[in-house]
N, C-alpha and C positions, 0 to 999 in steps of 0.2 A: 392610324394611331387612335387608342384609347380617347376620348374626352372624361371631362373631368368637370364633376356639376359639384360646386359645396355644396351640401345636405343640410341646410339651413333649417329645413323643416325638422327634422330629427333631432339638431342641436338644441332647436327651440324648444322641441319639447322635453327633452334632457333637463334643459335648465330651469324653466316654467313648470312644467306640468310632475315632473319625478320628481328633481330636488327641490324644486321651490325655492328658486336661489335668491328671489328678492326676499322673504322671511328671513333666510340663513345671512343674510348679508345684516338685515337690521340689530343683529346681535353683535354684529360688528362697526365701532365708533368710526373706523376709518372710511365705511365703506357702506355705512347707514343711508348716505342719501341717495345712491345710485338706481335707479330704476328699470322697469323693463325696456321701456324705450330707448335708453342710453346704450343699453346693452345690446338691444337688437341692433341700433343704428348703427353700433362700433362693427357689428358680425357681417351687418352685410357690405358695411367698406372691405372688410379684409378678409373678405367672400371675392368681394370682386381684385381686389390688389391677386390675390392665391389663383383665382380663373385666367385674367386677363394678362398677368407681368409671370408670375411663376410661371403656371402650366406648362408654356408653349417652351418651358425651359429642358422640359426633363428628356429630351427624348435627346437635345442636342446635346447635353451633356453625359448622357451614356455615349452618343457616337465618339465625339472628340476626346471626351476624357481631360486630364490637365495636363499640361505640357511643361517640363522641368527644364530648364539653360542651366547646362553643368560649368559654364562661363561665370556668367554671374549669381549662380545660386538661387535665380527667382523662379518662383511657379506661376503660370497663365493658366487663371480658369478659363472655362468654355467660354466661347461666342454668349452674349449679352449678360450672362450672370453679374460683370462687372454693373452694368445697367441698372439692373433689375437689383442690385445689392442699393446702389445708389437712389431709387425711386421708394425702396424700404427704409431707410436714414430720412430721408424728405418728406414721408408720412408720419414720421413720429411713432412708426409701429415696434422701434428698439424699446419705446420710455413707458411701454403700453403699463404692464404692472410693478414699474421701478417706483422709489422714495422719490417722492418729489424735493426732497431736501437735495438731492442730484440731481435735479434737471427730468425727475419721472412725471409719469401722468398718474400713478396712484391707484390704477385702476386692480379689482383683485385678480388673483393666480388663476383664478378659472375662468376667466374671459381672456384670458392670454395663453390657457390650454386649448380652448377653441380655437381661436386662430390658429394656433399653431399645427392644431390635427390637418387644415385646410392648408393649411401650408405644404405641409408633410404628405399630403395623399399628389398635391401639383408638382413635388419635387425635393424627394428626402436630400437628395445632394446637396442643392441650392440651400434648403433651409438649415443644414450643419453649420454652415459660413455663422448664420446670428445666433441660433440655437445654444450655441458653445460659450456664446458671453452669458446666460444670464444665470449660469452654474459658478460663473469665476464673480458674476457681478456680487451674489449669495454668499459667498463665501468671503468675498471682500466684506461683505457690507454687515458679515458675522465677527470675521476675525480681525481686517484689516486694523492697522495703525490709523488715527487720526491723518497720519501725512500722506498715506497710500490711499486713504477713502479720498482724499481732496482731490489727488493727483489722477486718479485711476477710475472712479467711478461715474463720474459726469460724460468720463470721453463711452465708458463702455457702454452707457447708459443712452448716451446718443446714437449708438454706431457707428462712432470715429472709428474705435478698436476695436478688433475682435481679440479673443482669448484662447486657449486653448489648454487641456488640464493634461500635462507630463508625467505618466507614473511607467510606462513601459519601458523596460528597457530589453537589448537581445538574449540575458538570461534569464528573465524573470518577465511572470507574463501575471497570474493570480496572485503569486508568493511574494507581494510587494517588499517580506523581510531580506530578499537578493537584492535589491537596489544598491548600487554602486556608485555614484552618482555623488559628488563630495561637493561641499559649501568651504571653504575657506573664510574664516574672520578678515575682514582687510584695516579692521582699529579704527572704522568710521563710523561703525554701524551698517557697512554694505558687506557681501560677500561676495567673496569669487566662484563663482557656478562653474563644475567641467565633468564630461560626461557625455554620454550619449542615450537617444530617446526615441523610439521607433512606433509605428502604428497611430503617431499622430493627427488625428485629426484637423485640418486648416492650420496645419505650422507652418507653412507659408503660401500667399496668395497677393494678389492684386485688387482686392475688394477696398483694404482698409491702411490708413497712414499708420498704421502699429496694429503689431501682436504683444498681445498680453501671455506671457506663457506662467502658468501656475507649475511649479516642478519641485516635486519629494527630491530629495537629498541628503546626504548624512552632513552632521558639523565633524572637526576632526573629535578622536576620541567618545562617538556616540554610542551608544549599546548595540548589542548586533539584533539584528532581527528589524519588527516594525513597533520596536521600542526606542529606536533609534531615527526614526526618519525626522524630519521638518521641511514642512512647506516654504518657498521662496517666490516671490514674484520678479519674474525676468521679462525686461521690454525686449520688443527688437531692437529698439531706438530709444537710447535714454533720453528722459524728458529732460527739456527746458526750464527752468523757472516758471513759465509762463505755463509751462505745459504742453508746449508744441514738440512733437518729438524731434530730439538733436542728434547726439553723435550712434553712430551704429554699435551695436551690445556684438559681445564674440559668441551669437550664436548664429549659426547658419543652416539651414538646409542641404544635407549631403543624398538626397535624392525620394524620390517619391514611388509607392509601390503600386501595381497595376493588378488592379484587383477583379475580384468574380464580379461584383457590382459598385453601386455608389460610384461613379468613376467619377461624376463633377466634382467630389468632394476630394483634396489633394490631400494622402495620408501620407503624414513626411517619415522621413528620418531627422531626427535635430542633433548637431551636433552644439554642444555646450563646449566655450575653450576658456575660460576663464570667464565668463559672462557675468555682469552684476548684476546683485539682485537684493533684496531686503527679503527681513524673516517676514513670516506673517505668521501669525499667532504666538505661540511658545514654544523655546526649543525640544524639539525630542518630540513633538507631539501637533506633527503634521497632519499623520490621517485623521486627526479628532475636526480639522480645518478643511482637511481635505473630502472630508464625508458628505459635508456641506454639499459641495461642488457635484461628487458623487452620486447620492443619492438623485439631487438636480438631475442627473444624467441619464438616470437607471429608470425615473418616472418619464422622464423625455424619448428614450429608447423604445418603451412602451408605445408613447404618441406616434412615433415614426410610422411603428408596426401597424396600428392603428390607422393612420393613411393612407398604406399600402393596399390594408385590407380595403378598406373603400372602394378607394381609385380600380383596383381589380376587379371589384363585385361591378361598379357601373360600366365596367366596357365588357364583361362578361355579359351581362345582363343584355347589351345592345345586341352582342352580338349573336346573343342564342336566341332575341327576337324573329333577327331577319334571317339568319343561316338555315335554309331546305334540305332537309336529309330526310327520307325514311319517311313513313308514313307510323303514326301512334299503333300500337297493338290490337288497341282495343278498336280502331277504325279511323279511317279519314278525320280532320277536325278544320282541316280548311280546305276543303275539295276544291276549289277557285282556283288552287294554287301546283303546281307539279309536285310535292311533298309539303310534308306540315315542318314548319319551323320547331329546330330542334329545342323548343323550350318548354314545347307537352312533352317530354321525355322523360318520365320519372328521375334517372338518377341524373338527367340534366338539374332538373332541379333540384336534386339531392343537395347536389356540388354549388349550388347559385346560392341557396337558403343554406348551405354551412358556412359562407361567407358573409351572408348579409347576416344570419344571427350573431358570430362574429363580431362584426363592425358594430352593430346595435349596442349590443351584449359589453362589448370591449367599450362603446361612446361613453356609456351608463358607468362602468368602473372608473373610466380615467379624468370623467368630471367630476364625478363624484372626489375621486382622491384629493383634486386638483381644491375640490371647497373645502376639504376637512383641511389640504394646508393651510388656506386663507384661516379656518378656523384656528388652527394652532399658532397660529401669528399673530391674529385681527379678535378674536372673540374677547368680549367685557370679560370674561370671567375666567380665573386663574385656572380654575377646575377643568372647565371645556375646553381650557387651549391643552393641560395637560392630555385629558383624554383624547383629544384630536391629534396628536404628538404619539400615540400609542398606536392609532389604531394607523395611522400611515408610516409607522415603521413595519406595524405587520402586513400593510397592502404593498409596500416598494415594491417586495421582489415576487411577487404573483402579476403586478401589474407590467413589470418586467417580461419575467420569464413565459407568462400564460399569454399574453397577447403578442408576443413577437412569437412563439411556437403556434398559436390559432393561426396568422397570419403567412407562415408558411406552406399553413397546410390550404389556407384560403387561395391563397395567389397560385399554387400547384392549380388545385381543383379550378378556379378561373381559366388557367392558363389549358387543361386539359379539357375545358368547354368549346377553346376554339380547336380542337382536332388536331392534324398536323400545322394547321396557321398559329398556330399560337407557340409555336416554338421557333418559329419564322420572325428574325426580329422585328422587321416595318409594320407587324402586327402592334409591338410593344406590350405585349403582356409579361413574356419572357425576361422581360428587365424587371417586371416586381417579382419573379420569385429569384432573381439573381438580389437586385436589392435586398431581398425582405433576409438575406439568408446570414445576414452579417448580424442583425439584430440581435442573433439568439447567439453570437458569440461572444461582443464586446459591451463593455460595461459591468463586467460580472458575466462570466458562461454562464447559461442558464442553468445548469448545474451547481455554480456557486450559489446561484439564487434560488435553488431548491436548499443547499445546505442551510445558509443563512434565516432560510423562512422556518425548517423545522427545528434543527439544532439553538439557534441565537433567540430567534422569534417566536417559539414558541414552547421549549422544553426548557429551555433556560428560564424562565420567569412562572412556569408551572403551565403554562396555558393562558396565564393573565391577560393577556394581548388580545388571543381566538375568542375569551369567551367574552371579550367588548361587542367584536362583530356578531358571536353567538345570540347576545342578549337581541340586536337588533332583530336577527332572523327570529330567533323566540318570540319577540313582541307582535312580528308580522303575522307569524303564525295566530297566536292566541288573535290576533285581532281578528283575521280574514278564517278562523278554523269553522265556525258557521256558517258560515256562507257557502253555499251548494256549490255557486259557478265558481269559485276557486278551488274546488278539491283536485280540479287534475295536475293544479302546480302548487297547491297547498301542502298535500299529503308528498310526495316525492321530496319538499324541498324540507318539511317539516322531520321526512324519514332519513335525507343525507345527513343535515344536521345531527343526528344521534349518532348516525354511521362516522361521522368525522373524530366527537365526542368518544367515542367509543375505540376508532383505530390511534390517536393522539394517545389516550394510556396505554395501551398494548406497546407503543412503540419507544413513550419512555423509560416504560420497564425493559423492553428489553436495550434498548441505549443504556439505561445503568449497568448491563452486565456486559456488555460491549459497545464503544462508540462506533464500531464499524457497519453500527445496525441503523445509524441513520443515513451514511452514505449508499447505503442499497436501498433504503426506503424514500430518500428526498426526493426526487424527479419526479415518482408516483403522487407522493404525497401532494407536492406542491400542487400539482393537475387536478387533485383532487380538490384542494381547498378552491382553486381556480373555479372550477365548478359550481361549488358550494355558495360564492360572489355571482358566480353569472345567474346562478338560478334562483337566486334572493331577489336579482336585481332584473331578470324575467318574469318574475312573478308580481312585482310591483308595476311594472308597465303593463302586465296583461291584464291587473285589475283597472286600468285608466282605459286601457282599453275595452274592455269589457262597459263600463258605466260610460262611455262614450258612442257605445254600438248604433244608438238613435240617433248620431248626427247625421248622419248620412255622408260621414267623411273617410273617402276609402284610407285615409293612412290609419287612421283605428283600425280597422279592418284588417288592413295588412301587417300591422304589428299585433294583432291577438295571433293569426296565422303563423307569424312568426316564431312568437314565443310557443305558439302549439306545438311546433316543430322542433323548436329547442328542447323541450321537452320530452319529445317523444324519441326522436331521434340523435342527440348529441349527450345530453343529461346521463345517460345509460351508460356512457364508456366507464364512468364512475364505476361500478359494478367491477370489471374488469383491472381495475386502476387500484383498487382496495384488496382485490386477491394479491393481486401482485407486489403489494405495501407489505404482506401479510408470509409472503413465499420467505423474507427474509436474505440473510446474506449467504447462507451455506449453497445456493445453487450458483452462486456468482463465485466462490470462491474456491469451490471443489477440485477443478478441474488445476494444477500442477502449472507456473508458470513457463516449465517445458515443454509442455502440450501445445502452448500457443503458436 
């Protein structure tokens, strides 16, 4: 099986050396005193918690999967996941970046995205179980009641309870305005929940003394569509006074589905039969509650993808060291040996450095993301939380969509490094690109998050959004345009930028003359903008690395090579990506849907 090393060094320089995350924090009151110290110490506890208690989790829970009693309604995770949920509650790693006013430790959002990526490369299933609370914790801790923050937030906060966010249902999967799903007044202030909810994620398990379920629903006489929806919080277990959970809620688990991957994670059916539940937020205006939660999900989905890519790149990487095939083209390179290790192989390495730029590439976006929230939460100043508020609504669905598609095609090429063993499961590579492949569907199909990023995010506000992140790429350039040793990722990243600029009008024009012209250009687009981030954020690491060349420390070394190769070889699809933006909707729509 794969092993699985945190990347502690790459995180570090992530945070230290690119973002400078002790600076970015001092602008923030809540999170001013925090140091690097503190930060490394916390990374490498939950370095070793992710090596030592996850890891050895993932492979048992592909084998066994979750186990459903159609008796009594309950779901068994895998062999020790119960454990290993319990050893996570007892490090305090639930309260990592929670309000301390609930029992948090206060720590920011991007030391809790680190973690989380290490969590996610040792075990996307396992880390869904906590993962899921801290979008319901968000969302609570936005919208909730005074009586629901007291009751609800401490426990989720701890990892008494876990959560889970209900919007699917069997006819409606995007088109949240089918939701069926009715709220009943009962003249207390609670309501009667009933309905059914499928492709749930941890709606039921054995980790935790309560499920927190967040579930859209209509009230009676609501508007039809998702003008009508509201948000409800439904326990399993109604609380106690005290808070201890008491009488059992009428929702149950009607069975769990057996899926292409993620098998430890148990995706229920839930049925609702009158279930109580209290509103959260304002009637008719759940998904504005719900987005919270959402969003949370969609930057989280990213991280998943993100740890897959990892975890795949370092058991590739192992194993194209020692695996003997063939001898290099150009001659022997370990004559000692009965063939050279297939990792002098050109496109071996093709496939190795499309995954590790990837992982880098993707590290660099999704910390990044993860500080601009801290700033739109945490920053002194009104101004830079708005702008940080802008510029991670137009990252959500790139970080989304563009890192769980990298990641598929990463874990492929991984997986097609080990030959025929790699499709052999006791290899375990084959489980990340079964894992990875869920990513690009839920939470928004990556197709939603191409609409969302060009239609919502970026045509609707003019561009406002693009040209925040524009300005940044702008400023880089004009800084680094003199400088000799950055022209080979100056000039490409300086000339996308135009090209982006440039295909963004073309497309609102013709969006004005038909909206049809952005669903044939989204997917392209978004890949492209994806691009447009990795190669901004390629180009900043290859100048640290570059001015670091004299240390004599091969990871400089090895991340200018990287970014050389990002460069030369991934940057370019862009090309390709921008005609095809450009072909429009008439060759997609020519052909007769009786042809089909």
């Amino acid at each position: 099986m794969p092993r699985y090393t945190p990347p502690l060094r790459d995180i570090r320089f992530v945070l230290h050396e690119l973002l400078d995350v002790g600076a970015a924090l001092k602008s923030m009151p809540r999170h001013a005193e925090l140091d690097a110290q503190t930060i490394d110490a916390v990374l490498e506890e939950g370095a070793r918690f992710a090596q030592e208690v996850v890891a050895p989790l993932n492979a048992v829970g592909d084998r066994e999967g979750c186990r459903y009693d159609p008796a009594t309604r309950a779901v068994s995770t895998p062999s020790g996941f119960r454990d290993a949920y319990a050893k996570y509650v007892e490090g305090g790693w639930p309260a990592l970046a929670c309000d301390p006013a609930f029992g948090g430790q206060g720590l920011p959002i991007v030391l809790n995205q680190c973690f989380f990526e290490m969590l996610n490369s040792a075990s996307q299933a396992w880390t869904m179980y906590p993962g899921l609370a801290h979008g319901a914790y968000e969302a609570l801790h936005a919208h909730g009641t005074p009586e629901q923050q007291a009751i609800y937030l401490p426990r989720l906060v701890s990892g008494e309870w876990t959560s889970t966010m209900c919007l699917t249902e069997p006819q409606c999967g995007t088109d949240l305005g089918l939701v069926r799903t009715r709220a009943e007044p009962l003249g207390d202030g609670r309501f009667a929940v009933t309905g059914q909810k499928i492709f749930i994620s941890a709606g039921e398990h054995d980790l935790a003394d309560n499920i927190v379920h967040l579930v859209l629903a209509r009230l009676p006489e609501a508007p039809a569509g998702t003008k009508g929806l509201s948000l409800f919080l439904v326990p399993k277990f109604l609380p106690e006074p005290d808070g201890s959970p008491g009488a059992r809620n009428g929702v149950f688990c009607a069975g769990i589905e057996h899926k292409m991957g993620i098998h430890g994670i148990s995706t229920t059916q839930l049925v609702f039969e009158g279930a109580i539940g209290t509103l959260v937020g304002e009637p008719h205006k759940g998904l504005q509650a719900m987005f919270v939660m959402m969003n949370a999900a969609r930057l989280s989905v990213g991280g998943q993808s993100l740890g897959l890519t990892e975890a795949a790149y370092q058991g590739a990487v192992d194993y194209a060291r020692e695996r003997l095939q063939t001898r290099a083209l150009s001659g022997p390179k370990r004559a000692d040996l009965p063939a050279d290790p297939i990792i002098v192989h050109p496109d071996v390495r093709k496939m190795l450095l499309t995954a590790r730029a990837y992982a880098e590439g993707g590290r660099a976006l999704a910390t990044f993301a993860a500080l601009e929230l801290d700033r739109s939460l945490s920053h002194a100043d009104a101004s830079d939380r708005t702008e940080a508020a802008e510029l991670i609504a137009l990252l959500t669905p790139i970080v989304k969509a563009f890192l769980t598609d990298n990641a598929w095609i990463a874990t492929s090429h991984c997986m097609q490094v080990f030959g025929g063993h790699g499709y052999i499961r006791e290899w375990g590579m084959e489980q990340y690109v079964r894992d990875a492949r869920i990513n690009m569907i839920y939470e928004g199909t990556n197709t939603v998050q191409s609409l969302d990023l060009l239609g919502r995010k970026v045509l609707a506000d003019n561009g406002a959004k693009l040209k925040k992140f524009g300005k940044l790429v702008a400023a880089f350039v004009e800084e680094e345009g003199v400088n000799e040793a950055m022209q080979e990722f100056v000039n490409p990243l300086a000339d996308l930028g135009d090209k982006v600029t440039k295909l963004t009008t073309e497309l609102g024009m013709k969006a004005n003359g038909c909206a049809d012209e952005v669903g044939a250009a989204a997917v392209d687009y978004l890949r492209v903008c994806g691009h447009l981030v990795f190669a901004y954020f390629w180009a900043r690491m290859a100048k640290i690395a570059l001015e670091k060349q004299g240390s004599g420390d091969a990871f400089y070394t090895a991340k200018l090579a990287t970014a050389r190769f990002y460069f030369a070889k991934l940057l370019p699809e862009t090309a390709g990506l921008i005609r095809s933006c450009r072909a429009g909707l008439q060759p997609l729509m020519a052909m007769d849907e009786a042809w089909f």
